[in-house]
C-alpha positions as CSV (number, residue, x, y, z in Angstrom):
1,X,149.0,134.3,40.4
2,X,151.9,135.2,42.8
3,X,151.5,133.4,46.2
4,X,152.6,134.9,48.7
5,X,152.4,133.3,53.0
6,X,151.2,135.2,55.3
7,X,153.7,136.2,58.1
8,X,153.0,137.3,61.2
9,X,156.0,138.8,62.5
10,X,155.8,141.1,59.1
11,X,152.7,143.3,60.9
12,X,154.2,146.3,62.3
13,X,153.8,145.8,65.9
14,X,152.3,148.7,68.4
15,X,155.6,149.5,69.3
16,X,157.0,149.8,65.6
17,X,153.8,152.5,65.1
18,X,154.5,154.5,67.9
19,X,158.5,154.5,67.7
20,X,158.1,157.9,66.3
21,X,157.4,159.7,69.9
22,X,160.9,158.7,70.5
23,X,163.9,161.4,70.6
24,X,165.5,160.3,67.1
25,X,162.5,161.2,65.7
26,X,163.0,164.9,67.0
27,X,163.4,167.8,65.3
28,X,167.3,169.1,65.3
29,X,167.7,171.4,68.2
30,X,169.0,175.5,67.5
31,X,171.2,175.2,70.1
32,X,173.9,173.3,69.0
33,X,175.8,172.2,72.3
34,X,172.2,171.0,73.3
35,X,172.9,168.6,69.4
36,X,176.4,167.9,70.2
37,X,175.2,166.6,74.1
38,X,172.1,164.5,72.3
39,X,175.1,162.9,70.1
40,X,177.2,162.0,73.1
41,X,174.0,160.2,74.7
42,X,173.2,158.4,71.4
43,X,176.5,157.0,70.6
44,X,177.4,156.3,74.9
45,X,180.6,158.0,74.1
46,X,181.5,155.8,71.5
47,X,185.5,156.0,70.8
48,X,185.2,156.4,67.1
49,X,182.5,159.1,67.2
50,X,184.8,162.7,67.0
51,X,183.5,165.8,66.8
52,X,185.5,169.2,65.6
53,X,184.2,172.3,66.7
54,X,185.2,175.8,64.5
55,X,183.7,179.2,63.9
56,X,182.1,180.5,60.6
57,X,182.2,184.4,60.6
58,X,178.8,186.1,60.1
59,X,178.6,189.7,61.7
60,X,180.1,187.5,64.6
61,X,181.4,184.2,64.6
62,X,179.3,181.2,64.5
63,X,179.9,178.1,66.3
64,X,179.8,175.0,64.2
65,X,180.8,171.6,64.3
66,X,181.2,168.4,62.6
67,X,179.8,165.1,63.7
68,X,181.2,161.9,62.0
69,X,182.3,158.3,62.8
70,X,185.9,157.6,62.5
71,X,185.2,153.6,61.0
72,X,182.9,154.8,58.8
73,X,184.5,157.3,56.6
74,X,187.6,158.5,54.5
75,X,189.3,160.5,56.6
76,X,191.2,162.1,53.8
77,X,187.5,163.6,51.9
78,X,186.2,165.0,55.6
79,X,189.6,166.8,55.7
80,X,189.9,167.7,52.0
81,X,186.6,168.1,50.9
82,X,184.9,169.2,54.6
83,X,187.2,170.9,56.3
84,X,189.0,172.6,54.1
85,X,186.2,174.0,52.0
86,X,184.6,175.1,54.9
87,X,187.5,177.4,56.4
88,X,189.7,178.0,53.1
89,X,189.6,182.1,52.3
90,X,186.7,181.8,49.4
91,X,184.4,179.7,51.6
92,X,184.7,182.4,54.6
93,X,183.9,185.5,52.1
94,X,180.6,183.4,50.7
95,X,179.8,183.2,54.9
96,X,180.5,186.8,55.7
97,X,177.6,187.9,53.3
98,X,175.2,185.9,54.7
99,X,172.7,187.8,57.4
100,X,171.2,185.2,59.4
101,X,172.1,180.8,60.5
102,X,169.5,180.0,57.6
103,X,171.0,182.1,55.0
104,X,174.8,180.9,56.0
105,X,173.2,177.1,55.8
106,X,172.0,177.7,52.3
107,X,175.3,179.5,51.0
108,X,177.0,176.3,52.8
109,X,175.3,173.8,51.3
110,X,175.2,175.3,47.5
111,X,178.8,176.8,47.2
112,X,181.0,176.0,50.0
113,X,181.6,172.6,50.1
114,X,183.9,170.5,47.1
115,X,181.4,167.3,47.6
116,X,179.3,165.3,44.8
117,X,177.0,164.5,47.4
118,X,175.3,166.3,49.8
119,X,172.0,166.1,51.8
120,X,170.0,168.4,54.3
121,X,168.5,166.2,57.4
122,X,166.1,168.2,59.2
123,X,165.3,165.6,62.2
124,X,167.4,163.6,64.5
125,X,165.8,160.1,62.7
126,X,167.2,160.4,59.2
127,X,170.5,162.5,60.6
128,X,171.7,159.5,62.9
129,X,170.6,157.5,59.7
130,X,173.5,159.2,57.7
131,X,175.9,159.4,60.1
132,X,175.6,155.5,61.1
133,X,176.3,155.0,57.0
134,X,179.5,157.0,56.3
135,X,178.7,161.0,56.1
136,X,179.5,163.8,57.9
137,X,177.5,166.0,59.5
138,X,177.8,170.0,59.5
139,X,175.9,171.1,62.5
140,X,175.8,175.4,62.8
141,X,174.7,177.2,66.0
142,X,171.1,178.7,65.6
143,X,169.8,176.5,62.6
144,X,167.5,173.5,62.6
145,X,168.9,171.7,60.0
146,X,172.0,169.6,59.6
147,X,173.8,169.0,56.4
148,X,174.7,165.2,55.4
149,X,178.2,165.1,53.3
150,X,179.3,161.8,51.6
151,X,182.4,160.6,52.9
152,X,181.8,157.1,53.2
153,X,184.5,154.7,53.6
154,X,186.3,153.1,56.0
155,X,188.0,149.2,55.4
156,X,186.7,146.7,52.9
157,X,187.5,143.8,51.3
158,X,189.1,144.7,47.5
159,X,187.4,142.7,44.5
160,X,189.0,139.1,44.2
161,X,188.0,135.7,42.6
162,X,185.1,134.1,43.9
163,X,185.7,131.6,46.7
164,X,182.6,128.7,45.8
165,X,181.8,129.6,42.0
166,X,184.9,129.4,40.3
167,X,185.8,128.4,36.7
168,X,188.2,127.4,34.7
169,X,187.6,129.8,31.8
170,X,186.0,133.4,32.4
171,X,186.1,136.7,34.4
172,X,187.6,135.7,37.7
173,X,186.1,139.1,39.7
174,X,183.7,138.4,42.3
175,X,181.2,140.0,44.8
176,X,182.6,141.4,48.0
177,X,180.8,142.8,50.9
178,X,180.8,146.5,49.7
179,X,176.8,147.1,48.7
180,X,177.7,150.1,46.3
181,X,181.4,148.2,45.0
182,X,178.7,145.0,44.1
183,X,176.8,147.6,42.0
184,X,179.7,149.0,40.0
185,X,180.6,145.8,39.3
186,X,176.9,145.1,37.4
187,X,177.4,148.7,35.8
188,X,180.5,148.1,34.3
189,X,178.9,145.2,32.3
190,X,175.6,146.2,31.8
191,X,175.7,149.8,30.5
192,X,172.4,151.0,30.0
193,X,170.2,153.9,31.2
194,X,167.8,150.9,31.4
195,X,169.1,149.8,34.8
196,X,167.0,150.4,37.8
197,X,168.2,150.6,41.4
198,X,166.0,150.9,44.2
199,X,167.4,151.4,47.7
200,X,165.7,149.6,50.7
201,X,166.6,149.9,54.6
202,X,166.1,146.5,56.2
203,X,166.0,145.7,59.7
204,X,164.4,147.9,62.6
205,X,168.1,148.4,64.2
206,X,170.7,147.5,61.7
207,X,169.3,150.0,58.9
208,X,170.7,147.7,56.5
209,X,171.0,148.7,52.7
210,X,169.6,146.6,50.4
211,X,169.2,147.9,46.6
212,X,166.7,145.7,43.7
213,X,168.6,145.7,40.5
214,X,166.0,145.0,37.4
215,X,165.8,145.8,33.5
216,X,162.5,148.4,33.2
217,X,162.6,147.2,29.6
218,X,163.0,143.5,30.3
219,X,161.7,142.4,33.9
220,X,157.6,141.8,34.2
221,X,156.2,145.1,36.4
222,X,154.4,142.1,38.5
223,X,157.7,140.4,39.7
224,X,159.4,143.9,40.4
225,X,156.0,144.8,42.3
226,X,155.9,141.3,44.8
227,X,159.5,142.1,45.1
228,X,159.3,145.6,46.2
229,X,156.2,144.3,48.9
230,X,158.0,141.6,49.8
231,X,161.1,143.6,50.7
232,X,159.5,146.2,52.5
233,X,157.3,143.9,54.1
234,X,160.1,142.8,56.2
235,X,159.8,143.0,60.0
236,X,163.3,142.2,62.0
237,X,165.8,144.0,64.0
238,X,168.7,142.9,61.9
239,X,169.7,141.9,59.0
240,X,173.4,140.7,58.4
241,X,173.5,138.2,55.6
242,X,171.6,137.8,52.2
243,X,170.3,134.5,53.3
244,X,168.5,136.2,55.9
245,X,166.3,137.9,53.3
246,X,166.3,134.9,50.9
247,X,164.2,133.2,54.3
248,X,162.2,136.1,55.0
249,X,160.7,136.3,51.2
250,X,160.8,133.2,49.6
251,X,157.6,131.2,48.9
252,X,157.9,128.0,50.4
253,X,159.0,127.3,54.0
254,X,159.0,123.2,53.8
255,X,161.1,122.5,51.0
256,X,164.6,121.6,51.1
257,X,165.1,123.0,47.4
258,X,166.2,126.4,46.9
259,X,163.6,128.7,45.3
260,X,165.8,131.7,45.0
261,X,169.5,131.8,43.4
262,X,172.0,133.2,44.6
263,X,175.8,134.0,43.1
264,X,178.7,136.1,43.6
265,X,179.9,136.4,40.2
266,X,179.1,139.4,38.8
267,X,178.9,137.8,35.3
268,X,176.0,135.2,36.5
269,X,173.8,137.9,37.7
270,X,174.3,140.4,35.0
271,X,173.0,137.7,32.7
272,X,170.2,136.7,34.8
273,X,169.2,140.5,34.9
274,X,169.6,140.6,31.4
275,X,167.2,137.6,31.5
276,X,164.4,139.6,32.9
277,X,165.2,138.6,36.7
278,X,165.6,140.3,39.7
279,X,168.7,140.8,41.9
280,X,168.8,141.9,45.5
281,X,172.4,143.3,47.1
282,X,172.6,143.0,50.5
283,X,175.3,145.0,52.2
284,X,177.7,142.9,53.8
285,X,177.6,140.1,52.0
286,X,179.0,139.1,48.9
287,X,175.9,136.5,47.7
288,X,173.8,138.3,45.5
289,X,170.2,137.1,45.2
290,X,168.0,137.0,41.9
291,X,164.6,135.8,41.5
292,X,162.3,134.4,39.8
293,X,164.1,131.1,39.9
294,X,163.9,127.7,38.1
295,X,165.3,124.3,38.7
296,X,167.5,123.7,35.9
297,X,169.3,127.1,36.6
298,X,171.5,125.6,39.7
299,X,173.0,123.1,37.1
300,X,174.1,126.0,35.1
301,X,177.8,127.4,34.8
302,X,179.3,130.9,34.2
303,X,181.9,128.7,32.4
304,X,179.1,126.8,30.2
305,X,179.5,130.6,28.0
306,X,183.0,130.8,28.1
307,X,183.3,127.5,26.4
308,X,182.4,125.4,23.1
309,X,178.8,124.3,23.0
310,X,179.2,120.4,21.9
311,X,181.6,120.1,25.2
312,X,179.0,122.1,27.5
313,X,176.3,119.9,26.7
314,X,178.3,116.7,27.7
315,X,179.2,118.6,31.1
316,X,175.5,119.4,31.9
317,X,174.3,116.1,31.2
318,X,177.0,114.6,33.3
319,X,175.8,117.3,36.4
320,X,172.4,116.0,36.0
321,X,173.8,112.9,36.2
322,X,175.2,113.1,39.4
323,X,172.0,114.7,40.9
324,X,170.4,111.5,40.1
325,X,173.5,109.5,41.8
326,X,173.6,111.4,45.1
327,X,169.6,111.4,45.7
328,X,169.8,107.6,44.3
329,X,172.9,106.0,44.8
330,X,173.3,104.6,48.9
331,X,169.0,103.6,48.1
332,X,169.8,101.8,44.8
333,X,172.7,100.1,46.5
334,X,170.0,98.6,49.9
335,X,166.9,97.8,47.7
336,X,169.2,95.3,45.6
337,X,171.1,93.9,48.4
338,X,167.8,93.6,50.7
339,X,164.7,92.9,48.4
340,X,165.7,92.5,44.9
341,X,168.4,89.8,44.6
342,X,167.0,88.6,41.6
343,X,168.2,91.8,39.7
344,X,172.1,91.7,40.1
345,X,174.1,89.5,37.7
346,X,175.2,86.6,39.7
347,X,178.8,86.7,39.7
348,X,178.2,89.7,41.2
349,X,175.9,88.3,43.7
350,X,178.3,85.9,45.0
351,X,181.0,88.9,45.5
352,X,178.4,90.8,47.5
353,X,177.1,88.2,49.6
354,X,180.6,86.9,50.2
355,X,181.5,90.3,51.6
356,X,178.3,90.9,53.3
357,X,179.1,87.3,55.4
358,X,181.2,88.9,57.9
359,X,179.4,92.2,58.2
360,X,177.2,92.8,61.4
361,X,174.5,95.4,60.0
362,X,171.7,95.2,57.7
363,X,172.6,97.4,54.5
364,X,170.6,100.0,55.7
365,X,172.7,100.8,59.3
366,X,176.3,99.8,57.3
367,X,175.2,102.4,54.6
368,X,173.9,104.8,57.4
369,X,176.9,105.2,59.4
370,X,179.2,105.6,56.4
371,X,177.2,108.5,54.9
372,X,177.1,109.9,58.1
373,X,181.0,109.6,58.7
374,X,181.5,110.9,54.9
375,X,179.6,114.2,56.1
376,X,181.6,114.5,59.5
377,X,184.5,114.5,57.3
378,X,183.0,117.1,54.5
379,X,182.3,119.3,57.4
380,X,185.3,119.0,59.4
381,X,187.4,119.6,56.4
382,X,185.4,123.0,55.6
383,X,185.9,124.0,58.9
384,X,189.4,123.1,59.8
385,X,192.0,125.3,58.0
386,X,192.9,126.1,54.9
387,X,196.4,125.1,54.7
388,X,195.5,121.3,56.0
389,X,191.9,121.2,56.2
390,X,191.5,119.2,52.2
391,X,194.3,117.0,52.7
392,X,193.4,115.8,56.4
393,X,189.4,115.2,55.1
394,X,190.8,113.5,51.9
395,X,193.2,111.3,54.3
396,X,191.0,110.9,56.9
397,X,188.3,109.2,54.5
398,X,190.9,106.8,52.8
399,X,191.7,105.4,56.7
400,X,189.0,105.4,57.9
401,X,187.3,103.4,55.0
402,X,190.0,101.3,54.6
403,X,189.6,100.5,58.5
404,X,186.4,100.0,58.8
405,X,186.3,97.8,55.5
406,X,188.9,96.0,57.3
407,X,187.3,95.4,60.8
408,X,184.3,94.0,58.7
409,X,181.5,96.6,59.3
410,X,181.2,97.9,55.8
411,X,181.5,96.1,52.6
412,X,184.0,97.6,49.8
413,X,181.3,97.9,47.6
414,X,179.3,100.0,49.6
415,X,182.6,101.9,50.3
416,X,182.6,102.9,46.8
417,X,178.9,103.7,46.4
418,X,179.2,106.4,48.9
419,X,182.8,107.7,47.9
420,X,180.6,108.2,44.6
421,X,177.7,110.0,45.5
422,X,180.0,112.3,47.8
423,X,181.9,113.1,44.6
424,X,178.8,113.6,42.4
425,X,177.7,116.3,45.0
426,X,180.7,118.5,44.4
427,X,179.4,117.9,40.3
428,X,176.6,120.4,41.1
429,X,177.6,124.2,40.1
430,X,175.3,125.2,43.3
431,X,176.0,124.1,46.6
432,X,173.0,124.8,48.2
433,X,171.1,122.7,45.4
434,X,173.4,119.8,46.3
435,X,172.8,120.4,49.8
436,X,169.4,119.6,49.0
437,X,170.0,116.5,46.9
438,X,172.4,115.2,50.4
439,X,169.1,115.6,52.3
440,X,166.8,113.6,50.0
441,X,169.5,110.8,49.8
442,X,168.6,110.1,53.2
443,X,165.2,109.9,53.0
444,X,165.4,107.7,49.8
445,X,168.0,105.5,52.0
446,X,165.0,105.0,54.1
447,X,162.0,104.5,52.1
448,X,164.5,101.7,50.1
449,X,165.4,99.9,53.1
450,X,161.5,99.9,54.0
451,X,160.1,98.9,50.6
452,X,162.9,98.2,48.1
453,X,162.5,99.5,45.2
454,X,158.7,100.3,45.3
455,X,159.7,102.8,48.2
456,X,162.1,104.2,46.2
457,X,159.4,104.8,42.7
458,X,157.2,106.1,45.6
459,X,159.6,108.6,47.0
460,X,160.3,109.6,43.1
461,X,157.0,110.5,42.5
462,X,156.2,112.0,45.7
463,X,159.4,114.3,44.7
464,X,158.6,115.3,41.2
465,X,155.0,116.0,42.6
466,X,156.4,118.1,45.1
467,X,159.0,120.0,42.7
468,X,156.0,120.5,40.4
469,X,154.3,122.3,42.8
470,X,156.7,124.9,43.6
471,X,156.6,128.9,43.2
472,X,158.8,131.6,42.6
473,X,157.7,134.5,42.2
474,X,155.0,133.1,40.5
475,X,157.3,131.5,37.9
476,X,156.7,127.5,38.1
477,X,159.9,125.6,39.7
478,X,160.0,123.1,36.8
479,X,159.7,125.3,33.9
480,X,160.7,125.0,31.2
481,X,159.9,121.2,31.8
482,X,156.8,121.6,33.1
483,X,155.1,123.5,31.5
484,X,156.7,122.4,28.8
485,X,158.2,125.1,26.7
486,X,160.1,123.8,23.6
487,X,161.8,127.4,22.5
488,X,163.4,127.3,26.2
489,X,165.3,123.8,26.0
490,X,167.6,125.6,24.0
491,X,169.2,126.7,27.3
492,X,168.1,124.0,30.1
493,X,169.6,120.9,30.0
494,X,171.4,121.3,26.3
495,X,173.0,124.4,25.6
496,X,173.1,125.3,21.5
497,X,174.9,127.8,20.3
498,X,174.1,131.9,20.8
499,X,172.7,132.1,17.3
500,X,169.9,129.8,17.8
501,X,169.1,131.4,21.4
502,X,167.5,134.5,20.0
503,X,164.5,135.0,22.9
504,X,164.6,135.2,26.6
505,X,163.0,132.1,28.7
506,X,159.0,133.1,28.1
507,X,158.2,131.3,31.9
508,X,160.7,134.3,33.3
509,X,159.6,137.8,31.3
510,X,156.8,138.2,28.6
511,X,157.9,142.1,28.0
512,X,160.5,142.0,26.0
513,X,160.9,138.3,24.7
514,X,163.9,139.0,21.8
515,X,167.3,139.6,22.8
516,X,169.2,139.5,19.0
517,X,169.0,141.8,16.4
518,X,167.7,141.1,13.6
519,X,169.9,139.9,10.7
520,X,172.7,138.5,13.2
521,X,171.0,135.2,14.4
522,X,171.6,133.4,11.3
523,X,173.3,130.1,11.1
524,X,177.1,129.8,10.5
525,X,176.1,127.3,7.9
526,X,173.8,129.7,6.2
527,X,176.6,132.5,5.8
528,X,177.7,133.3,1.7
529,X,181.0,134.1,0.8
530,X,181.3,137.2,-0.8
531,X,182.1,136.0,-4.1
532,X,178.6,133.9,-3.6
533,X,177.0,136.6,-2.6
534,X,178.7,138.4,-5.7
535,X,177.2,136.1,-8.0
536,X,173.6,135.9,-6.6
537,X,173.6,139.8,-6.8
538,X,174.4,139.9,-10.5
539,X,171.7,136.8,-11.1
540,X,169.5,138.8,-9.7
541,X,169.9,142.0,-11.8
542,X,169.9,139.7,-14.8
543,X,166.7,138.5,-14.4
């Protein structure tokens, strides 16, 4: 069953209900100085809001106009494909045969203007709708309709290689902030008729587009359903960033683990689509979001496809590996140095307790304040510029470790624990997964310098427990550990080669489970020559 918290702020408030006694919600005025005044007042005059007045000629002419925002579309297509249809010699002989506004507004709108895509508003809500998103509105005196032209445009980012999931080996495009750019970049890789797109305005004021990208063949109808409701079920003024909407629909609120994934490589989500998932676009932002989500998917690569299997399972084990180091490492490195002497060989005892002479602080403060100076750093570095920002972060940790080891308030050996477990972080494909996993290593730090290592088993089992009882989408967190599905460790930790994946992970979509033909799964081993294959025809026919 799908779980789902209940939210207060997603209850349409009194206010919300009753917004439609407002003026957008209107009807369009016949008068259209009385539509070109209401637009002044609306936009307070706004620079890049221009209007162009002209006359149609009817048995008289007809005052028209065109309403658009300057930032918003491609100038060239409202002069082109606007303009110029509208006043070129054919277009003015389709409008002298009209007899009244309402029959010139139809010939208009079905053989004047050169546009793929055009739309009729007939109130002032979804016409300021349009025009806030790119089109250009025709406007005629004595009609109460306006028509809605697509000229979107205006400056955006051009398709580039991702910034935070980049690979050695593999397409290098990535996401950009262009919502409808995003979704030709899925379309060019997944060409099916199969494809569903649903469109979504999000947030009260900033009418922001958000589209759900899913397989109808593939993807469970529940999942698509929950999230639909969950979607719409948002309640804010503004939306501006994907991780906005990750917060305002994912199930759990007190976890530090990330229940929904998020990428901007158009491969990564194209195969988790294909997968049976999910994806939302946000416009604006170049993370895309898919869902339903499990744990071992953050320690997976775009580049564990592009390369040999027997190297990509080394690689994933070595990621999981470092998990374990950053949430374990500083906690490991107190409970043996406060509790459990007895455990460390003892030439390496007498090393540590020889450096540990001169050091003021308990292991717990010494390993405290370095982790806490490793994180000024990894922060100061990401902020800092480009051009310097690495090397000065890089340098910066090598003095001051080397100074402080020096002064005596750290021990090299803890130096090197922590330089190791900041380095196994940046092992993790996801970043908000290790974020997680830096979080945790505190806590751990904590319970060891409590309790030693029974603090630490503790805090384990408290965090498997915890993992195990996470959601998405109704999809367990742990899968396909627990529950345990044998066909799916084919892709979790290990990866084996394509021909032995032949069905889609069963905890994600129960639709549509095979994704090879059949006949072409077969081992490599298993292949015949065609001379053997030769031979075991004519055996055949023999007997």
């Amino acid at each position: 069953m799908i779980r789902y918290p209940y939210r207060k702020h997603n209850k349409k408030s009194d206010a919300d209900k009753n917004n439609k006694n407002s003026s957008r919600y209107l009807k369009i005025e016949a008068h259209l100085e009385t539509n070109l005044q209401q637009f002044k007042e609306l936009t307070s005059n706004s620079p890049d809001f221009l209007i162009r007045r002209f006359s149609l000629r009817l048995k008289a002419d007809v005052p028209a106009a065109i309403v658009f925002l300057s930032s918003m579309v491609k100038t060239d297509m409202v002069n082109e494909l606007v303009m110029k249809s509208l006043l070129s010699h054919p277009s003015a002989e389709v409008a002298a045969e009209a007899k009244s506004a309402e029959e010139l507004f139809s010939r208009i709108q079905s053989h004047a203007l050169e546009l793929g895509e055009v739309k009729e508003c007939d109130d002032w809500n979804s016409m300021m709708e349009q025009i806030l998103t790119g089109y250009t509105i025709i406007l005629l005196e004595g009609c109460e309709k306006a028509i809605a032209c697509g000229t979107r445009g205006g400056e955006a980012r051009a398709v580039a290689e991702p910034t935070t999931h980049t690979v050695v080996s593999g397409p290098k495009e990535g996401f950009v902030e262009s919502l409808f750019t995003n979704i030709s970049l899925i379309r060019r890789r997944i060409k099916s008729s199969d494809l569903a797109i649903e469109m979504f305005k999000v947030g009260n004021t900033s009418l922001t587009n958000v589209a759900m990208l899913y397989m109808k063949t593939i993807a469970d109808q529940s999942v698509i359903d929950e999230v639909r409701r969950r979607v719409k079920s948002i309640n804010i003024d503004a939306i501006f960033e994907s991780g906005m909407v990750e917060e305002m629909i994912q199930d759990h609120y007190l976890t530090p683990l990330p229940t929904i994934y998020n990428s901007e490589r158009p491969d990564t989500i194209s195969s988790n689509i294909m997968e049976g998932r999910v994806a939302l676009i946000v416009d604006g932002t170049p993370f895309v979001l898919v869902m339903p989500t499990v744990f071992a998917q953050f320690f997976q690569s775009s580049a564990d496809y592009s390369e040999r299997f027997s190297m990509v399972i080394v690689v994933r084990l070595i990621r999981y590996i470092s998990f374990i180091i950053l949430i374990l490492g500083p906690s490991l490195y107190i409970a043996l140095t406060t509790y459990h002497y007895e455990m460390i060989p003892t030439p390496l005892l007498i090393s540590i307790m020889a450096q540990r002479e001169f050091v003021p602080f308990p292991a717990f403060i010494e390993a405290f304040i370095l982790e806490v100076t490793f994180e000024i750093l990894r922060e100061a570095g990401i902020r800092m510029p480009r051009v310097g920002g690495q090397t000065v972060s890089v340098i910066g940790a090598l003095v001051l470790g080397q100074a402080a080891v020096e002064a005596g308030l750290v021990t090299p050996l803890l130096t090197i624990v922590v330089a190791l477990t900041g380095i196994a972080s940046y092992a993790i494909p996801a970043y908000n997964m290790a974020t997680a996993g830096r979080l945790f290593r505190f806590a751990f730090m904590l319970l060891a310098a409590f309790m030693g290592l029974f603090g630490i088993t503790l805090g384990l089992i408290a965090l498997i427990a915890h993992m195990n009882s996470l959601r998405s989408f109704g999809v367990p967190y742990m899968a396909p550990f627990s529950p345990f599905i044998l066909e799916n460790q084919k892709d979790a930790v290990l990866r084996l080669p394509f021909w032995m994946m032949q069905e889609r992970p069963k905890s994600i979509t129960s639709t549509n489970q095979k994704q090879m033909k059949d006949g072409s799964a077969s081992s490599p081993s298993n292949e015949t020559t065609p001379q053997e294959g030769g031979a075991q025809g004519a055996s055949g026919e023999g007997e």
